[in-house]
C-alpha positions in Angstrom: 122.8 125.6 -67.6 124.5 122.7 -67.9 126.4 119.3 -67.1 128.3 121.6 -64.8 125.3 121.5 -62.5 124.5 118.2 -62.7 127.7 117.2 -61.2 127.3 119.6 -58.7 124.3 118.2 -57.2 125.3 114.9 -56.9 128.2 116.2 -55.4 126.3 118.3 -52.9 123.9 115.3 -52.1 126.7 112.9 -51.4 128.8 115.3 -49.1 125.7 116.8 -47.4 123.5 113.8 -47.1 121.0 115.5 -48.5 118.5 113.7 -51.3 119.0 115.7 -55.1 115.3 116.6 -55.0 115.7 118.8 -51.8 118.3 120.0 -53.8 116.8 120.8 -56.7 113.9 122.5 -54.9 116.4 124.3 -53.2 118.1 125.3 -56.9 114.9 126.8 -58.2 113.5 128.7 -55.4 117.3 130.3 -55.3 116.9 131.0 -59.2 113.3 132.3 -58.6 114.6 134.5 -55.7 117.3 135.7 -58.0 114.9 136.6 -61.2 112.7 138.3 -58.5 115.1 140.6 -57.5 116.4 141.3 -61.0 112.5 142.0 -62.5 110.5 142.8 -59.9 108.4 139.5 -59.7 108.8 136.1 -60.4 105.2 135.0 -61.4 106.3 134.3 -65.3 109.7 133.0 -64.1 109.4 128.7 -64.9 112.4 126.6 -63.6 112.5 123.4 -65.5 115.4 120.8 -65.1 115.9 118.4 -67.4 118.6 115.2 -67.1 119.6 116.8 -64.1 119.8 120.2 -65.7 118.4 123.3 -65.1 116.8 126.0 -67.3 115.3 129.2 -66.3 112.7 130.8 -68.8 110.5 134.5 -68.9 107.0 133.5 -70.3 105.7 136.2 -72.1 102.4 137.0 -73.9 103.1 137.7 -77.8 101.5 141.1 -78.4 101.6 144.0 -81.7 104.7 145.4 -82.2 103.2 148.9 -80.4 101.3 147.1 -77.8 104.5 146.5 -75.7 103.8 148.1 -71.8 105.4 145.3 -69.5 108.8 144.2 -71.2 108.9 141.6 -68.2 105.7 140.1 -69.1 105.1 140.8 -73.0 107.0 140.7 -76.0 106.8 142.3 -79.4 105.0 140.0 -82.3 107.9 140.6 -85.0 110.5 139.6 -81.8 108.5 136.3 -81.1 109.0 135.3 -85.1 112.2 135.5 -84.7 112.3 132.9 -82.1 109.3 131.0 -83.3 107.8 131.3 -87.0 104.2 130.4 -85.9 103.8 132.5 -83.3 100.9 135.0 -83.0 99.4 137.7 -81.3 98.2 136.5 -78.1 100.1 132.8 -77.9 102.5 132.4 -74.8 105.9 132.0 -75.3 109.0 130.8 -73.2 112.2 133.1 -73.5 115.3 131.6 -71.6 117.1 133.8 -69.0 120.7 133.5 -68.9 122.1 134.1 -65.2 124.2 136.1 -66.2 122.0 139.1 -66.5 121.1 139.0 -63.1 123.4 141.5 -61.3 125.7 140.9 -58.6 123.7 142.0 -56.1 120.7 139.2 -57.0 123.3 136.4 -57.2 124.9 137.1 -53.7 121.1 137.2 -52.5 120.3 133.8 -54.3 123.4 131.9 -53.4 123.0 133.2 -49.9 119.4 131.7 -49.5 120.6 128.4 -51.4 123.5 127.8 -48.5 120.9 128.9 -45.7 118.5 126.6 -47.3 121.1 123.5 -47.4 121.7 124.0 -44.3 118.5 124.0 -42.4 117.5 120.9 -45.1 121.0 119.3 -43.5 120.0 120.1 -40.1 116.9 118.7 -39.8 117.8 115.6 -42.2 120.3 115.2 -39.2 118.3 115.8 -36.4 115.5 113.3 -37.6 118.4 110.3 -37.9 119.9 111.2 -35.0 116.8 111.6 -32.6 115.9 108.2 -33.0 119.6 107.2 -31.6 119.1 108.9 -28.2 120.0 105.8 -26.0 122.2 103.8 -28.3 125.8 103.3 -28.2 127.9 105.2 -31.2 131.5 105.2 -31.7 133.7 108.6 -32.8 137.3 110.0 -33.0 138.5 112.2 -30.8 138.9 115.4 -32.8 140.2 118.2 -30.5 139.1 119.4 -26.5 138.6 122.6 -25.4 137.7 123.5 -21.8 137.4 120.0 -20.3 134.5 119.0 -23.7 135.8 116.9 -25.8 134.7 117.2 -29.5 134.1 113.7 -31.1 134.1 112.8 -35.4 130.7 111.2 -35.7 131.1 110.8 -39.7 128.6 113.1 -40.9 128.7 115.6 -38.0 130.7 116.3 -34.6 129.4 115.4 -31.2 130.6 116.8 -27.8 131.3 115.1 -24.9 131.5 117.4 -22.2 133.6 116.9 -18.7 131.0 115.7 -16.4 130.0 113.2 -18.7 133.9 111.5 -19.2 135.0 109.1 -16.3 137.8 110.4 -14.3 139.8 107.3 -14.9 139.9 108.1 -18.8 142.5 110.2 -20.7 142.4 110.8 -24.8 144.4 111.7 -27.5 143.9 113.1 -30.9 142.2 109.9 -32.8 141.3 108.1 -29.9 138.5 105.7 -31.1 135.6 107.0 -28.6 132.4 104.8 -27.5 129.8 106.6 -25.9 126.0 106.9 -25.2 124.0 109.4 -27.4 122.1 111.7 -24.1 121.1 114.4 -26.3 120.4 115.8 -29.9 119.9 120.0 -30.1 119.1 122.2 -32.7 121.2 125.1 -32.4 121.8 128.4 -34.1 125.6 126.9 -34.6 123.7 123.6 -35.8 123.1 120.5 -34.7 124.4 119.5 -31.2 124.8 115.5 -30.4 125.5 115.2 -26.9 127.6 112.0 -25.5 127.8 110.8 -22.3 130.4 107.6 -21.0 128.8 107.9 -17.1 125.7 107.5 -17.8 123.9 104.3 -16.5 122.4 103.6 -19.7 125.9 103.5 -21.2 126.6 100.2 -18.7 123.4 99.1 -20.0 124.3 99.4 -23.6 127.2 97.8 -23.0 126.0 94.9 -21.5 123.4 94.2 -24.2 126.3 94.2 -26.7 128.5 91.6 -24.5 125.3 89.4 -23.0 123.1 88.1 -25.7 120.6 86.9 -22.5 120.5 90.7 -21.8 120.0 91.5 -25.4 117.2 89.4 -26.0 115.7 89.7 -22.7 116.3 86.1 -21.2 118.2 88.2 -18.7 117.0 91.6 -17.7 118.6 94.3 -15.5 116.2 95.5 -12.6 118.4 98.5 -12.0 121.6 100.4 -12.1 123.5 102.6 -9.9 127.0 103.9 -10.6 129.8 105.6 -9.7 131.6 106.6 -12.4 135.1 105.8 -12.9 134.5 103.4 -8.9 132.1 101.3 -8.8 129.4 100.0 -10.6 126.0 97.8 -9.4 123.6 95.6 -11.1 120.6 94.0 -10.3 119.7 91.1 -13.0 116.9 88.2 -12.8 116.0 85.8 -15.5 112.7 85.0 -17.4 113.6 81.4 -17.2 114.4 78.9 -14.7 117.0 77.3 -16.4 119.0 80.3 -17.0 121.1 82.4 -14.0 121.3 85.7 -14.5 124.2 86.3 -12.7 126.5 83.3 -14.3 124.9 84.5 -17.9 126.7 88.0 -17.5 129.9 87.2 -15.9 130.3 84.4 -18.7 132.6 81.9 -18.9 135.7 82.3 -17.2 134.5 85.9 -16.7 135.1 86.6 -20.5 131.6 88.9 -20.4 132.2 90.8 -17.3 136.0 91.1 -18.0 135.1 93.4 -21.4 132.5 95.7 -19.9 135.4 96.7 -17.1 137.4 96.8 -20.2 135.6 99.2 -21.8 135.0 100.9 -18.1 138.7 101.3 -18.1 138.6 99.2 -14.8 135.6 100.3 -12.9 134.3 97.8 -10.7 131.2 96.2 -11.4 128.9 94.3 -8.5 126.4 92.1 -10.9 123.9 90.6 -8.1 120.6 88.7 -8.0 117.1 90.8 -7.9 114.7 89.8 -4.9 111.6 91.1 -4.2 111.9 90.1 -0.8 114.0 93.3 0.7 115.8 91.3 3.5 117.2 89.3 0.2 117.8 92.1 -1.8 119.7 94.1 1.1 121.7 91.0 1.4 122.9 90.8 -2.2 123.4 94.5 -2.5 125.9 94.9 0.1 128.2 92.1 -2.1 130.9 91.4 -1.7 130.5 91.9 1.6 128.7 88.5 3.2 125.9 89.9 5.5 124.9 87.3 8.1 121.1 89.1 8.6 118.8 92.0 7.7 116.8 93.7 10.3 114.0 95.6 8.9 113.0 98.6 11.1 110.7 100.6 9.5 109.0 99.0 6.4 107.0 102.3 5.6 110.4 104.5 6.0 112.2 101.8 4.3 114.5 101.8 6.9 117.0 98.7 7.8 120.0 96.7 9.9 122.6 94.9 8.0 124.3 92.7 10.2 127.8 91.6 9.9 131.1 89.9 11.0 133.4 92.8 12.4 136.3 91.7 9.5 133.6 92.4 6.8 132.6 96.0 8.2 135.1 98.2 6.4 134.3 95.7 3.0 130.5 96.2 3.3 130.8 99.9 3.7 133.3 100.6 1.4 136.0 103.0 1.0 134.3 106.6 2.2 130.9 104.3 2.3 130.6 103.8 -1.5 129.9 100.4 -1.1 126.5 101.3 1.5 125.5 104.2 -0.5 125.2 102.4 -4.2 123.7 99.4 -1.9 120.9 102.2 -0.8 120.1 103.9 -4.4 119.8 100.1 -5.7 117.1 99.0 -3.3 115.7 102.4 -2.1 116.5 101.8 1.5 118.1 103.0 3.8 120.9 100.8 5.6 122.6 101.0 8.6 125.8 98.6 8.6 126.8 97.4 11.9 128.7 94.6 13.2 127.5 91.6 15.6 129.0 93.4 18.8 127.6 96.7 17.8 124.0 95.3 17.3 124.2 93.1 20.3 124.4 96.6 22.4 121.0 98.1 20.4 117.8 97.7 21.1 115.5 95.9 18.6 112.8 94.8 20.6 109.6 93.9 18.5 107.3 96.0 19.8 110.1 98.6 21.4 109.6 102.1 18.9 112.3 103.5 20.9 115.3 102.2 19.7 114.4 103.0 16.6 113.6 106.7 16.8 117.3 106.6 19.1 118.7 104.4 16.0 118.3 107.4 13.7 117.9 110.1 15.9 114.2 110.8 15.7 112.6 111.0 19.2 110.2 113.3 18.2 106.7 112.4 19.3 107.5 109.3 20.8 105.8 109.3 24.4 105.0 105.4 24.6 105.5 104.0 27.9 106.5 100.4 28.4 103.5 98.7 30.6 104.4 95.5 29.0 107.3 93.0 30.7 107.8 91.6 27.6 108.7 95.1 26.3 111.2 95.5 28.7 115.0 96.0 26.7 116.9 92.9 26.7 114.3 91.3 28.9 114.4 87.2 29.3 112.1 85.6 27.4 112.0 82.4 29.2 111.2 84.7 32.1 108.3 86.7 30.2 106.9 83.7 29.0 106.5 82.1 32.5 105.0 85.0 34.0 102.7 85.5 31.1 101.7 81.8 31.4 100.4 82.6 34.4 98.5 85.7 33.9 100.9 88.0 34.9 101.7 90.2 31.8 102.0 93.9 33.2 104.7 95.5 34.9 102.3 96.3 37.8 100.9 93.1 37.8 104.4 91.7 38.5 105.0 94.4 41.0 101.8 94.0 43.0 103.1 90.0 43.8 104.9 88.9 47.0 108.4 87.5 46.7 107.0 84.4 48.3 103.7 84.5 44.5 106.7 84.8 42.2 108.8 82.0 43.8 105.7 80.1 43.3 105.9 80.5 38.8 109.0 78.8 38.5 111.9 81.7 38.4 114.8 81.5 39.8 116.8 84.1 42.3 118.7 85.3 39.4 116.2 85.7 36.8 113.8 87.7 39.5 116.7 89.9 40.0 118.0 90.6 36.7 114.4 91.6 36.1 113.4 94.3 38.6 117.2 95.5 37.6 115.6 96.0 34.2 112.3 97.3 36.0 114.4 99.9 37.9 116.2 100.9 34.6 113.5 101.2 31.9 109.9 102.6 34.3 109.3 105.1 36.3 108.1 103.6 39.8 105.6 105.9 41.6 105.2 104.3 45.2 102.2 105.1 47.3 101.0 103.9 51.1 102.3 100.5 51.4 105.1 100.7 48.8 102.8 99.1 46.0 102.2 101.3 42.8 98.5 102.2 42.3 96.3 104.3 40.0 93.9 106.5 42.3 90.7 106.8 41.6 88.4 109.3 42.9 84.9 108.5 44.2 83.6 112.3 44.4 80.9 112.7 47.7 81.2 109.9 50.6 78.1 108.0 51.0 77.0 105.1 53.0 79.4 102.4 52.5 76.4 99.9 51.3 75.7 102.1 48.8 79.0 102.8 47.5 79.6 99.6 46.6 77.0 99.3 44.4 78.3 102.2 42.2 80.6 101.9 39.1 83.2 104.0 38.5 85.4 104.2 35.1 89.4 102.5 35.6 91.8 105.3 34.6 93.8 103.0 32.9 91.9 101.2 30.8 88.3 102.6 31.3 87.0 99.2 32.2 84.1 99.7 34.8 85.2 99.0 38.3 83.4 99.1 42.2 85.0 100.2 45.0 85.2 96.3 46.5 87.9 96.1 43.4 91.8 96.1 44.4 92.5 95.5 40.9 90.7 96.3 37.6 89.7 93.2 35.9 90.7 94.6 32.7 94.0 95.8 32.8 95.2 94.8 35.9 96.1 97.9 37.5 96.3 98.1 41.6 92.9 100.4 42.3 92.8 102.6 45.6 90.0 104.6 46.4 90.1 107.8 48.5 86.6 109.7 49.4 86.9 113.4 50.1 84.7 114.9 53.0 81.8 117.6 52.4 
């Protein structure tokens, strides 16, 4: 068959992108499928190609002229001469087939299978350089959109880039140059499907790494990044060296770096900030631009925490319908309450108070602590705590069980005194007994001589210290005793 062919293939390897041996395989099982079809079997049928040319041959055995009983397979001895002088009676023989004895029927079956064959060789040819690009950047045309997808020239194939993957601050025409992330590559029974994707972080990442050599050659690397497509955009970059900052290293000079990633971002805004692995740090620096003046943790296991800041700054820190706090949360996987200095000066954040913290995010479920403690009291003076606990006195009752005449003896003031039991009155329950002093009872079971009750121990039902009935006050804890004996 001839130079016909030959120029086919290459043309059919250049346009397909598929190498001429896959083609030619792909030749001669469609000419075996053909001859098949046209005989009944294909096990004498030989392909051979030859300077890119392709010959199908019949090999028959040469047998006596009478001998004849499978015209397929065998061929007459005085026929064989004719084609080869020296042939004999039982020699092989190759007897070309022209393709244009095979009928219609066989060719439409043959070129069918060579076009389903191309295109599964295409296909996965495709889909093996393509797989290997899932994460890079590529750049296409814009071809033509239909509901909302966009379809994108890629060169040898077209990729899609469907609606929730576009920025809602981009708009395209008809040979728009296109740069996008490669998400996903499917086989499907259309083809192959490339999948792009412009809001995906990995795009911002790709894009720095093409701007930033740091970030390209990992001087600089990027901790993590959250994104609002089309708004707003966070970064959180530290350096392998000392001598480089990560944060000046992707802004660039003058802001020539930064300036064409929100180029190609079409004007997102992008927050590049400093990684900390101290949280209070990290908080900080993810509520940028907003200056936070301090970080409260609240719950470390929770990952629960107070920004503090000026009340100019709150609206900035929280950002327009509280963009700003939410990317600030996804960076450093906690969760941030914003307030300002007059809002956290009314809270209480007590160090060893778990109340305002279960109030703080609504979750007073299961707490039952009682505050025994002055210096658990809300808001309570610390000078004042730290006088009375100077001298011994560090429970509530403790305080309560003292004369006004004992406490003017510690060194605290009219004022201070008051503006504690105020916070006494306000914060613990005062149960009052004979003599106006607040006790624990204890209960001495069957009245005995009073000689030999004092020589008995009872348990405190405070603390469970061991206590007599000579005790007013449990050595332990502190706690007022009284002791009441019930008659037989």
């Amino acid at each position: 068959m001839a130079t016909d062919m030959s120029e086919a293939i290459r043309q059919i390897s250049q346009d397909r992108g598929i190498s001429e041996d896959l083609i030619l395989r792909t030749i001669e099982n469609t000419l075996l499928a053909a001859y098949k079809r046209k005989y009944g079997n294909a096990d004498n049928a030989i392909v051979r190609f030859d300077d890119k040319e392709v010959t199908i041959y019949a090999q028959k055995k040469i047998v006596e002229h009478d001998g004849v009983y499978d015209p397929v397979a065998e061929i007459d001895l005085d026929e064989a001469r004719e084609l080869n002088p020296e042939a004999d009676i039982g020699d092989e023989i190759l007897i070309e087939v022209d393709p244009k004895e095979f009928d219609r029927i066989s060719v439409q079956s043959a070129k069918q299978t060579a076009h389903q064959t191309i295109r599964e060789i295409q296909k996965d040819s495709l889909y093996s350089e393509f797989i290997d690009k899932v994460g890079e950047i590529i750049i296409g045309y814009y071809q033509r959109e239909r509901n909302g997808t966009i379809y994108v020239d890629l060169g040898k194939m077209e990729g899609i880039l469907p609606k929730k993957f576009q920025s809602p601050r981009e708009t395209y025409h008809v040979n728009d140059r296109i740069k996008a992330l490669i998400v996903e590559v499917n086989k499907t029974p259309a083809g192959l499907q490339v999948v792009l994707s412009r809001t995906h972080t990995d795009f911002v990442r790709a894009i720095f790494e093409l701007e930033v050599p740091e970030v390209y050659d990992k001087t600089v690397e990027i901790h993590k990044i959250v994104r609002e497509a089309g708004y707003r955009t966070k970064l959180a970059v530290y350096s392998n060296r000392e001598d480089v900052d990560p944060v000046g290293a992707c802004v660039g000079l003058k802001g020539v770096r930064i300036q064409a990633v929100i180029k190609e971002l079409e004007g997102e805004k992008i927050d590049i900030l400093k990684y900390d692995p101290d949280p209070r740090r990290f908080i900080k620096n993810a509520l940028s631009p907003a200056e936070v003046r301090d970080v409260i943790i609240l719950d470390e296991s929770k990952h629960q925490a107070l920004a503090v800041v000026s009340d100019s700054l709150l609206s900035l820190a929280i950002g327009k319908q509280g963009l700003n706090v939410r990317l600030a949360n996804r960076l450093v996987d906690w969760n941030i309450d914003v307030k300002t200095d007059a809002q956290f000066a009314e809270m209480d954040i007590a160090a060893e108070s778990r109340r305002a913290v279960s109030e703080l995010f609504g979750d007073t479920e299961g707490y039952d602590d009682e505050i025994s403690r002055i210096s658990e009291l809300p808001g309570v003076d610390a000078q004042v705590a730290q006088i009375l606990l100077d001298n011994g006195i560090d429970f509530i009752e403790d305080f309560l069980a003292l004369s006004p005449e004992e406490i003017a003896g510690k060194g605290i003031n009219a004022e201070q005194l008051e503006g504690l039991r105020k916070l006494i009155e306000e914060y613990v329950e005062i149960v009052e007994e004979e003599g106006g002093e607040e006790y624990a009872e204890a209960e001495a079971g069957d009245a005995g001589a009073a000689g030999e009750e004092a020589a008995e121990e009872y348990e405190c039902p405070e603390c469970g210290a061991k206590i007599t009935v000579d005790m007013t006050n449990c050595p332990s804890c502190g706690i007022g005793l009284s002791f009441e004996y019930e008659e037989e």
